[in-house]
C-alpha positions, 0 to 999 in steps of 0.5 A: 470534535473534528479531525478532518480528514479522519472524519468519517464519509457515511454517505455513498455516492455516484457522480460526474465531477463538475467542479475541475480545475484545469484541462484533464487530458483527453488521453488519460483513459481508464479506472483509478480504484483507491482503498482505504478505511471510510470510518474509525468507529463502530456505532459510537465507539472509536476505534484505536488505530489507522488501520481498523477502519471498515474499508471503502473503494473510491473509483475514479473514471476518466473517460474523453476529459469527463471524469466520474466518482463513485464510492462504496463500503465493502460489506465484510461480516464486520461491516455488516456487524452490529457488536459495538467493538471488535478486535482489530490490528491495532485495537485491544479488546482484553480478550484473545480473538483474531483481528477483523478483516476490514478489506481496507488496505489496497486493491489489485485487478488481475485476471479479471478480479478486482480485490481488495486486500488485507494483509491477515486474511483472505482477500475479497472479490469486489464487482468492478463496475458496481463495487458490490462485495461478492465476499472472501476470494480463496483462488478456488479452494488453493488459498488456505487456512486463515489464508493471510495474503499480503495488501502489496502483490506485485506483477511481472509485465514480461509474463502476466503473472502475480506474486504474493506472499502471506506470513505463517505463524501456526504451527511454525512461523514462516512465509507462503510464497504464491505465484498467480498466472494470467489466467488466475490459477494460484499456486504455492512456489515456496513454504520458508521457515523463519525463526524469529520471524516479523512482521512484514508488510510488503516486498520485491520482485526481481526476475529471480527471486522475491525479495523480503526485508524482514526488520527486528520488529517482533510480534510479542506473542504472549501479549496478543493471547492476553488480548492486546492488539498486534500492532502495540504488541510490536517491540523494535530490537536495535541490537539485533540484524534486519534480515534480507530474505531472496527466495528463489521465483522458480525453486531452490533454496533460499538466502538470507543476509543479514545487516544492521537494524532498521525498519523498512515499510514500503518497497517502490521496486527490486531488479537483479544486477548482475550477481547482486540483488537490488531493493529500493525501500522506505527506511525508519531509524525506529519503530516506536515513535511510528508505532505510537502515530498508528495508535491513537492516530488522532492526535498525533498522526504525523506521516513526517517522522524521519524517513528516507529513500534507500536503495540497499544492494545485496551482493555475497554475503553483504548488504551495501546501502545508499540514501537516494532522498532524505526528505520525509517521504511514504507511499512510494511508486513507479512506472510499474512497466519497470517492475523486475527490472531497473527503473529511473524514476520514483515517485513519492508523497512527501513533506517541506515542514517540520511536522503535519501530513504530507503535502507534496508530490516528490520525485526522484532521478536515479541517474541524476539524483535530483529530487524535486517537489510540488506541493499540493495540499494539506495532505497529498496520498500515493502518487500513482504512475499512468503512462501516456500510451502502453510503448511510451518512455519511462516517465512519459505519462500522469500522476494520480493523487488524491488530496486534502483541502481542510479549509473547505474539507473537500478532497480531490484528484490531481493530475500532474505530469509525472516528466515536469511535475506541473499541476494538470487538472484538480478534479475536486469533489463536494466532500472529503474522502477520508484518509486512504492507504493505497490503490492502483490504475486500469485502462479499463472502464467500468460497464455501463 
């Protein structure tokens, strides 16, 4: 049996990409690294869930119009493994055992680091220019414990810095809050305790404060220790407040305010105004029916459910909510250059049918509202925001996105004009890349 972009890429590969269609821009200059699982399986034994698969690291260099590719697993001690099943996060074992860090989620460079990150653990050093897996990163020692570290840091462009977070279970549940400084020095700017606390995937960062969405999505605790897998131990619960947390950057007590029930997965960008705090996210109505996409994720993976962009604004004591798209869309994205601060534009992958993966790239206008689209593909990933040069305006630049050709099941990278939407250039590869979660854009290349 087939399943197209879910198939496996067994083989590791290093090339120029001679098949382009289109011109690539001579000044698009730097690395796009993209993480996301390369295979669902160990051995022969398929494996339950989305995000169980061992992660691979696709590099995309552009460099004078040429463009290069090169992708490789990470060797984690699970990679590296030969038991033919394992617990994952979403895949039950029947035993209680910690999930498989698989290295699959994200990446980020910082500090000269290039990592890849996993949400329940450690991240790992990568070589950025080989990709070779130096193994678990703990900030010199600062990291501890299981060291859970968040797949979506964010930066602050005025300081250099990078903030993240990681949740806390044992002995109390809570959340680490840790600040990074450009030189890579970690430090822990906030320990919160959260009663009832969920599971949470992402979050903002404003010059004040960062910025949680905590959804009534709640771990069944007694279901992992029998051994089921965390993401079906899940349970959504309507009748109870998706809780917004602002924990201070710089110190002081945190706030949290409450307001109705929903499920938020990706955060594009948060900014203060005024005394209010701004937080634009990806909603959901429910979680089960994205709970039963993720397991099983062959069948039945849409990436359509309903969803929509919100940009929800917590002022004293209240939340207020506004509906910027309600097109189905994910993998939201920016000109990270805003990041604290208010920004124009957002960029999404999104859908045009009823039902399949995402198609399209869409694009919103906050001063205007207007949402527009290209359609690329059979499935189009996360649009990322390159600017044409490091003062050029907000939108004045490219967007990266890896897309899915299933009639010939090859993938490539289009480049798009981020101001008009218009297709650039398709690099197109002789192979397909299985379906990936998120990565990110360096100016710099990889030594030779």
């Amino acid at each position: 049996m087939t399943y197209g972009v879910f198939d496996p890429l067994l083989e590791e590969h290093s090339y120029d990409v001679t098949e382009i269609d289109g011109t690539v821009p001579r000044e698009l200059h730097g690395t796009l690294y993209r993480n996301g699982p390369g295979k669902w399986q160990v051995g022969t034994t398929l494996l339950d869930c989305i995000f169980d698969g061992d992660g691979m690291v696709s590099r995309f260099t552009f460099d004078q119009g040429r463009v290069g590719f090169r992708n490789r697993y990470l060797r984690t001690p699970q990679y590296r493994s030969k038991r033919r099943w394992r617990a994952g996060v979403g895949t039950s074992t029947g035993v209680p055992m910690p999930p498989t860090n698989t290295a699959n989620t994200n990446l980020s460079f910082h500090a000269g680091d290039l990592l890849a990150l996993w949400e329940g653990g450690k991240p790992t050093r990568v070589d950025p220019d080989t990709l070779e897996t130096y193994g678990l990163h703990d900030f010199g020692g600062r990291l501890k414990g299981l060291g859970m570290w968040s797949a979506h840091p964010r930066f602050d462009p005025a300081t250099g810095e990078m903030f993240n977070f990681g949740l806390r279970f044992l002995p109390t549940p809570g959340i680490n809050c840790y600040r990074v400084d450009p030189a890579g020095r970690m430090t822990l700017i906030a320990s919160v305790r959260v009663r009832g606390l969920s599971w949470n995937h992402d979050f903002g960062l404003t010059e004040r404060h960062l910025v949680f969405v905590l959804s009534p999505t709640l771990p069944d605790v007694g279901g992992i220790l029998r051994g089921r897998s965390a993401v079906s131990s899940l349970n959504y619960f309507p009748d109870l407040p998706t809780r917004f947390l602002l924990v201070p950057r710089d110190g002081g007590p945190p706030r949290i305010v409450e307001h109705e029930a929903m499920v938020g997965t990706h955060i594009t960008n948060a900014y203060e105004d005024g005394p209010d705090t701004v937080v634009e996210l990806v909603r959901y109505p429910d979680w089960e029916p994205l709970k039963a996409d993720l397991l099983n994720f062959r069948d039945r993976f849409h990436l359509t459910r309903p969803s929509s962009l919100v940009r929800y604004r917590v002022a004293a004591g209240k939340v207020t909510e506004e509906e910027l798209a309600d097109h189905p869309c994910e993998l939201p994205q920016f000109d990270w250059r805003r990041s604290s601060t208010r920004h124009r534009f957002s960029y999404l992958s999104g859908h045009h049918g009823t039902e399949g993966f995402f198609d399209a790239v869409l694009k919103v206008d906050h001063d205007t509202g207007a949402v527009t689209s290209h359609v690329l593909g059979d499935c189009v990933g996360e649009p990322v925001f390159v600017p044409r040069s490091e003062d050029s305006a907000e939108d004045d630049g490219w967007l990266l996105s890896v897309v899915y050709q299933a009639a010939r099941h090859r993938s490539g990278l289009a480049v798009l004009d981020a101001r008009s939407l218009d297709l650039v250039a398709t690099a197109w590869l002789p192979h397909h890349i299985p379906y990936g979660f998120h990565g990110g854009f360096t100016t710099r290349l990889p030594a030779a």
